[in-house]
C-alpha positions in Angstrom: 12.0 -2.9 4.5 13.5 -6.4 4.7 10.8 -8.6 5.0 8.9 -6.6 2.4 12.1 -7.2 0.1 13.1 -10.5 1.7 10.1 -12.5 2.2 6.6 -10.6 1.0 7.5 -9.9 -2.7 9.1 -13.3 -3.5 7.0 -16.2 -4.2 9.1 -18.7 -2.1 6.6 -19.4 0.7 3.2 -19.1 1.2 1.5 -16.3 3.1 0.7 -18.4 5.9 4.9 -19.0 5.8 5.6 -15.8 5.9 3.5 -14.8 8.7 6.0 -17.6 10.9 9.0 -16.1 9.3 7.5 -12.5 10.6 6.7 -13.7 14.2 9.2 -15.1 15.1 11.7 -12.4 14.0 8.9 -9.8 16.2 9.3 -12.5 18.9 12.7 -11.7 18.7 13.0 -8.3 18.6 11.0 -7.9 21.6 8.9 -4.7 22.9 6.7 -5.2 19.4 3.3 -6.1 21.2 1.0 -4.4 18.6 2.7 -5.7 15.6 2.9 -9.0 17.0 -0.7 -9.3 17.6 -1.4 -8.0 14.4 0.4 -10.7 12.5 -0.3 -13.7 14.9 -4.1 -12.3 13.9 -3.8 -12.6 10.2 -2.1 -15.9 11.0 -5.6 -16.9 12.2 -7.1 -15.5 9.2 -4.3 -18.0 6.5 -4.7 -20.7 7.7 -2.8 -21.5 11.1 -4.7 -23.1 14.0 -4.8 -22.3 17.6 -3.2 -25.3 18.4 -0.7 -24.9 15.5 0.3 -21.1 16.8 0.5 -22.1 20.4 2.9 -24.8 19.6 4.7 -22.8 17.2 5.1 -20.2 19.8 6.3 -22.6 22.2 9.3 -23.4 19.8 10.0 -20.0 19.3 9.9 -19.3 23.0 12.8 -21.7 23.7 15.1 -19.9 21.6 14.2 -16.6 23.1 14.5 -15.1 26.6 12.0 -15.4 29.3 11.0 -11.5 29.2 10.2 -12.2 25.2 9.0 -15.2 25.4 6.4 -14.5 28.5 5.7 -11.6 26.5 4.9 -13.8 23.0 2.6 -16.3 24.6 0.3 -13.1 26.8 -0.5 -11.5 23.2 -1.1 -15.1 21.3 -3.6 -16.0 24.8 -4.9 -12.4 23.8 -5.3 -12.5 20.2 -6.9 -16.5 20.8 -9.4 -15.2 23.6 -10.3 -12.5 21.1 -10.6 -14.9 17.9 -12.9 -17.7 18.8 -12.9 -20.2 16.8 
């Protein structure tokens, strides 16, 4: 309920924003895998590159435990193998 309050009904960032704001919170959070696909999918689909998401992940990776963070960047080589661009 959070991020619908916090960041998805407020016109403060942009969708494409947001969707950082939610993965990296999921990154967090851990044991998420479907929900972080999801949303680094509809990344994809406002705006954000390949390149852009794999280097955003890396960021978020180093702030995040290896577990997490080898867990982050197996669904983003998922969700890229499964979104050609």
């Amino acid at each position: 309920m959070f991020f619908k309050i916090g960041i998805f009904e407020r016109d403060v960032l942009t969708y494409a924003q947001r969707e950082l704001v939610t993965i990296s919170v999921i990154s967090a959070i851990g044991d998420a895998e479907p929900m972080l696909q999801s949303h680094l999918g509809i990344s994809l689909k406002v705006g954000w590159k390949p390149e852009q998401l794999t280097e955003f992940v890396s960021v978020v990776s180093s702030t995040i435990n290896k577990e997490k963070s080898s867990a982050v960047k197996t669904v983003l080589n998922e969700v890229l193998k499964n979104n050609p661009k």
